[in-house]
N, C-alpha and C positions, 0 to 999 in steps of 0.2 A: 697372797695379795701382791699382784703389780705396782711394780716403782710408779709414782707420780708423775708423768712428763712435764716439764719445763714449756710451758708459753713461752713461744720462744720473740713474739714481737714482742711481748711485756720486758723478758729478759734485754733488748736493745736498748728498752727506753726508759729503765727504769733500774734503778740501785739502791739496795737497803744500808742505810748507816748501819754506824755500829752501836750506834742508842735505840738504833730498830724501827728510826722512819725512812721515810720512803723521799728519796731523790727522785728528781725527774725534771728533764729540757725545761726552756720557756717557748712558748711556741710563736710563729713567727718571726726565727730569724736563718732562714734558710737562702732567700734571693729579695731581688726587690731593694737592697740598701740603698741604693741611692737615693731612694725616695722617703728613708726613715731618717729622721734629726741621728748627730752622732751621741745623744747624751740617751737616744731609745736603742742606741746600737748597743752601744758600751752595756744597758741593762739587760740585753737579751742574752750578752755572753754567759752571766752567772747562773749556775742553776738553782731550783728554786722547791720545795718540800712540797710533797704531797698534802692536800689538807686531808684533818685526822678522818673523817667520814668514810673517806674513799679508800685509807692505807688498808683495812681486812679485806676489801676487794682484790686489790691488787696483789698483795702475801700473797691470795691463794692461789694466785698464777704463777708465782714463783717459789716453788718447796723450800730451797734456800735461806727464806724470808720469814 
């Protein structure tokens, strides 16, 4: 049986804690700031968990996980 390959945009954009959810960006803070309030800025910086629906999707792009 062949190794599993790694999704490798999943792997970019996504991190499994070490409780075994699923990290991931907020979207929407790439360019454009000038035109976002700084208190929507300041919230885009922190990232922000997968919700539970989605986390067996995504594990299984990354073996890792």
């Amino acid at each position: 049986m062949p190794k599993m390959k790694t999704n490798r945009t999943a792997a970019k954009r996504f991190k499994v804690t070490g409780s075994g959810r699923v990290k991931r960006p907020k979207a929407g803070g790439n360019h454009g700031m000038q035109e976002k309030s700084r208190k929507r800025v300041r919230r885009l910086r922190n990232n922000d968990m997968v919700d539970k629906v989605l986390e067996k999707k995504i594990k299984r792009l990354l073996p890792y996980g």
